[in-house]
N, C-alpha and C positions, 0 to 999 in steps of 0.2 A: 691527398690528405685522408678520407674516409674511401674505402672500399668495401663493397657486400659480395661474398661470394656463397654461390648453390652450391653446396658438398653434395656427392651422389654415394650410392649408399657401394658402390664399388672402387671409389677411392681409397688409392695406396696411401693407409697414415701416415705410414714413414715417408711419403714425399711431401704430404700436406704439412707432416712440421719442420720438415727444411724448408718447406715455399717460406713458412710464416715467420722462421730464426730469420732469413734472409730478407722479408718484405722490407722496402722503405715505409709504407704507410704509417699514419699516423694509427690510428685503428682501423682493424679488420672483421666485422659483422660476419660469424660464418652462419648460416641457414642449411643445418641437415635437410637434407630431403627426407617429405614422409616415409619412404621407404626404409630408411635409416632407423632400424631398434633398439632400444636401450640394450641390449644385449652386446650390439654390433662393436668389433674391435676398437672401431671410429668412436662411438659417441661413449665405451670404459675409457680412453686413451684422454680424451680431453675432459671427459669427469673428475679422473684423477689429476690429469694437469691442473683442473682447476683449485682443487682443496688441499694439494700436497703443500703448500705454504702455509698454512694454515692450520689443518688439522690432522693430516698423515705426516709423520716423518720421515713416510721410504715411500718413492713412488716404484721400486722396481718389482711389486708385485703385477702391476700396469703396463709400463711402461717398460720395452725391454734397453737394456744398456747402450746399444747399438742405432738406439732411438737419436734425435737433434736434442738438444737442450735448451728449448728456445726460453725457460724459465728465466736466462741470465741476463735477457734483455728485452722479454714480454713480460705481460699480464694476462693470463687468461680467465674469463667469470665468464659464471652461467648467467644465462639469462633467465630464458624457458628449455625446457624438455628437448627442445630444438635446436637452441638460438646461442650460439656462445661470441666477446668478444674478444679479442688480443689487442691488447697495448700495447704501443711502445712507450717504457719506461724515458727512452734520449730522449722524447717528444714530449710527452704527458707527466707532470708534476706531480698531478691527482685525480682521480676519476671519481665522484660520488656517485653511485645509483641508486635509485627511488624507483620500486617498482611497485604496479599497479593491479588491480585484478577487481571483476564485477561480486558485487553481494549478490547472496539469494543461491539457490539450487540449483542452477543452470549456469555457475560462474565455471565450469570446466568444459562449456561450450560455447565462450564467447571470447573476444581477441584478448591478449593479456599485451599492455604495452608498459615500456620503463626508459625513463630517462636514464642520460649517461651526461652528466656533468665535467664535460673535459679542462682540465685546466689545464693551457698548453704553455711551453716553453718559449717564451716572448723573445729569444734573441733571432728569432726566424721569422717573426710570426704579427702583422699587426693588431690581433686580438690577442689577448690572454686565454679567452674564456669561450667555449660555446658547448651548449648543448644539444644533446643529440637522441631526437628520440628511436625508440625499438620498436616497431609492431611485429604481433604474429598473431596473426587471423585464424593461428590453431589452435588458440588458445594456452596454457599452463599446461597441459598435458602434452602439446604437440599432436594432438591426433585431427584430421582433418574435420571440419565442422559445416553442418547445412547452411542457410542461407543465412547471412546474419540480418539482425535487427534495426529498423531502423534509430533507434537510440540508440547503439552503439556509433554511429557515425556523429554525434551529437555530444557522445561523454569525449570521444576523441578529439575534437575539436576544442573542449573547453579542457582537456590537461595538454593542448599545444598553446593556445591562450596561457593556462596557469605556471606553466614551467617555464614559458617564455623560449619555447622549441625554436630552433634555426631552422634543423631538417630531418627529418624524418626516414628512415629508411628500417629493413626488416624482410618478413615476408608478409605478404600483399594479398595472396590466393587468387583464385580465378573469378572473384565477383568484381569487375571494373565497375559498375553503376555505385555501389557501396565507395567506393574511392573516388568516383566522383563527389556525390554528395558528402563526402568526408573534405575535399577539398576545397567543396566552395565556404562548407560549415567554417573552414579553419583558415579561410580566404587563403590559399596554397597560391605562391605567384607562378608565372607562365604561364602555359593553358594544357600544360599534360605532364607528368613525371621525365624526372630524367633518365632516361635505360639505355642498357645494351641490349642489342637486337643483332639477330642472326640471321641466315636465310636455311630454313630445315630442308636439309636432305635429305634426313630419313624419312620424313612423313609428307613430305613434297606437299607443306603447307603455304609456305612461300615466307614471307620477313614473321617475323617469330622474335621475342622479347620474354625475359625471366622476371615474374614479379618481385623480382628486389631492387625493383627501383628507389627512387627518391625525391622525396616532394619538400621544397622550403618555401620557408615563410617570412622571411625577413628581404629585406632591399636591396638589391646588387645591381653592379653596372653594368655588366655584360655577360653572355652566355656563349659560350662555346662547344657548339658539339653534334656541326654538321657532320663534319667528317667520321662518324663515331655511329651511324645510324644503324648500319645492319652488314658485319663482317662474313664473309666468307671462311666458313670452316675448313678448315684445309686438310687433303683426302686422308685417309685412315686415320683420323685425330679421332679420340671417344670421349663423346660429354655424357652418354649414357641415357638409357632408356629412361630415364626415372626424372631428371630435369628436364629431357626434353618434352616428359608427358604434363610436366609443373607449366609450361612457355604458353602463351596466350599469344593471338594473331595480331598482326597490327590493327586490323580494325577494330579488333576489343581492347586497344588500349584506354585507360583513361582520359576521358579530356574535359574541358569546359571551357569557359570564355576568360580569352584573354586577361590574366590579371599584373598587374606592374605596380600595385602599391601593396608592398608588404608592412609588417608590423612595426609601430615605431618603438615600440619597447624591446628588440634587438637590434643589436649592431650589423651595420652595413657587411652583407658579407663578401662585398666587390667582384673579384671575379667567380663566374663559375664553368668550371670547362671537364666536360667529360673526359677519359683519355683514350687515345684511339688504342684498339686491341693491337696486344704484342704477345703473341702465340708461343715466343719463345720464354717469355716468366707465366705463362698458364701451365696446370698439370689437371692429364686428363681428369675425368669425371668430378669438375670444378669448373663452375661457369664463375666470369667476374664482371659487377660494375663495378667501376672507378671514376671519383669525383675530386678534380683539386678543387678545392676553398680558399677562397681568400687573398690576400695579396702579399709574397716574400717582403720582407726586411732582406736588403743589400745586405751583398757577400762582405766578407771583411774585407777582401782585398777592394771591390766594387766602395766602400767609406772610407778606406784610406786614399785610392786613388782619389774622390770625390773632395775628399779631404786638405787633399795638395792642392788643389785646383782652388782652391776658396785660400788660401795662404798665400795665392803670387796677387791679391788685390792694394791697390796701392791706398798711400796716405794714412788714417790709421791702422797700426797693428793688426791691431783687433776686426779690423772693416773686414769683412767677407770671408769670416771663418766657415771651414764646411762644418755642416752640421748631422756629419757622423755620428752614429751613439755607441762608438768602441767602447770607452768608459762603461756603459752602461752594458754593455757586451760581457765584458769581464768580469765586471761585480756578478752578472745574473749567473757564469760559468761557476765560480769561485764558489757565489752562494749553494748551485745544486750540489756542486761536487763532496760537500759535507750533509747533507741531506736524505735523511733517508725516506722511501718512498710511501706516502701515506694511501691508504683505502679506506672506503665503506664499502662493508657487507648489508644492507639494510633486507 
């Protein structure tokens, strides 16, 4: 469902927007690497994807012809300087963003964070709705920042309270003690972010983890994601100098004590399951985590069969109807299919 991926600043764009025409994900968090320039092919290429609906009429002064089109069935917003998302339109109804930023002199060196308001397509899905916040600990500028403050781990805490945040994800930077205190502030459940972890072979650090993890906050029934701890990078694959000098060790991961009572003013978010690395939908100099959310609504065919089954009960008709929601399948298809797709730019 949510995905964060590291871009390095020597990713081929042209594969990055075939990765993202092609992703299943619901949204896709991409996190430039600091090394990554406004100047840089990467971060004109999806600047322009981002405002060509909006305010350019021709993206092909950007964008060469030969490029993916992933406009026909993404979303792409800025976030910060760094930070861009991609929608998928088949998944996402509506997306509101609300973004954040500190007052005073010194607000272009401290984290800038923004909710994302997903409003998802209910015939898959048994939420509607959840929100998803953004951090970048490099602030609106995106350039990397000293140590941060301890009140910032404290306004963060009370706009994951205020926005009624599920989970959190972004980039994180290399102070894990700030994220811990960030996650006891905003009672974060489990007792450490959820990551992908690698094992470095370049710098023969040993298990290694990209800070774009993900911390939630709401109740679920299970977790999944032993199997998903620390992949083996497989020989001549390049994730590039520049992420892997972003990776922080496993002992400098965040942790704290055990937590299992999340917020009661979000909905249960049931399962949560890491997904184990598959090398063959990665493209080099792009690291990725991957998180499903939540619990599928049954296939069609999975209520129709369901369906029958509840129709051979004897005595009255009516007795033991299966309790399919086709009906409500179609109307919700019917209803997008004339619908066109709303945003906020706020």
């Amino acid at each position: 469902m949510l995905t964060t991926w590291a871009v390095g600043v020597h990713c081929d764009v042209k594969d990055l927007c075939d990765a993202l025409r092609g992703c299943p994900w619901t949204c896709v968090v991409l996190s430039l690497s600091t090394a990554v320039a406004e100047s840089n092919k990467l971060h004109t290429v999806l600047e322009a994807l981002t405002i060509q609906p909006y305010e350019l009429p021709d993206v092909s002064p950007y964008v060469p012809e030969d490029f993916p089109d992933i406009l026909d069935e993404k979303l792409v917003l800025k976030i910060t300087a760094k930070i861009f998302i991609v929608v998928a339109k088949c998944k996402v109804t509506r997306c509101d963003l609300q973004k954040y930023v500190f007052d005073g002199d010194d607000a272009q060196s401290r984290p800038c964070f923004t909710t994302a308001a997903l409003f998802l397509e209910a015939t898959r899905q048994k939420f509607g709705q959840i929100s998803v916040g953004i951090v970048d600990m490099r602030g609106p500028t995106g350039i990397a920042v000293g140590p941060s403050q301890s009140e910032d781990a404290a306004a963060l805490a009370n706009w994951i309270q205020k926005d009624k945040i599920a989970v959190a994800t972004g980039f994180w930077g290399n102070d894990p003690q700030f994220v811990t205190d960030f996650a006891i502030k905003a009672h974060a459940v489990f007792e450490h972010p959820l990551f992908q972890g690698v094992h470095d072979v370049y710098r023969s650090r040993g298990p290694v983890a990209h800070p774009t993890w993900y911390l939630f906050f709401s109740y679920y029934k299970r977790i999944h994601w032993k199997d998903c701890l620390y992949a083996r990078i497989p020989e001549q694959w390049e994730i590039g100098d520049d992420i892997m000098g972003e990776m922080v060790q496993d002992y400098e991961l965040p942790r704290w004590d055990m937590n299992e009572t999340g917020s009661a003013f979000i909905h249960n978010l049931q399962s949560l399951k890491m997904m184990k690395v598959d090398w063959t939908k990665w493209i080099p100099h792009v690291f990725q985590t991957c998180v499903w959310i939540g619990s599928p609504m049954p296939s069609y065919s999975s209520q129709v069969k369901n369906k029958g089954k509840g129709d051979k009960g004897k005595g009255d008709k009516d007795k033991g109807k299966g309790k399919g929601r086709t009906s409500d399948m179609f109307q919700a298809v019917d209803h997008y299919r004339y619908r066109e797709w709303p945003h906020s730019r706020r």
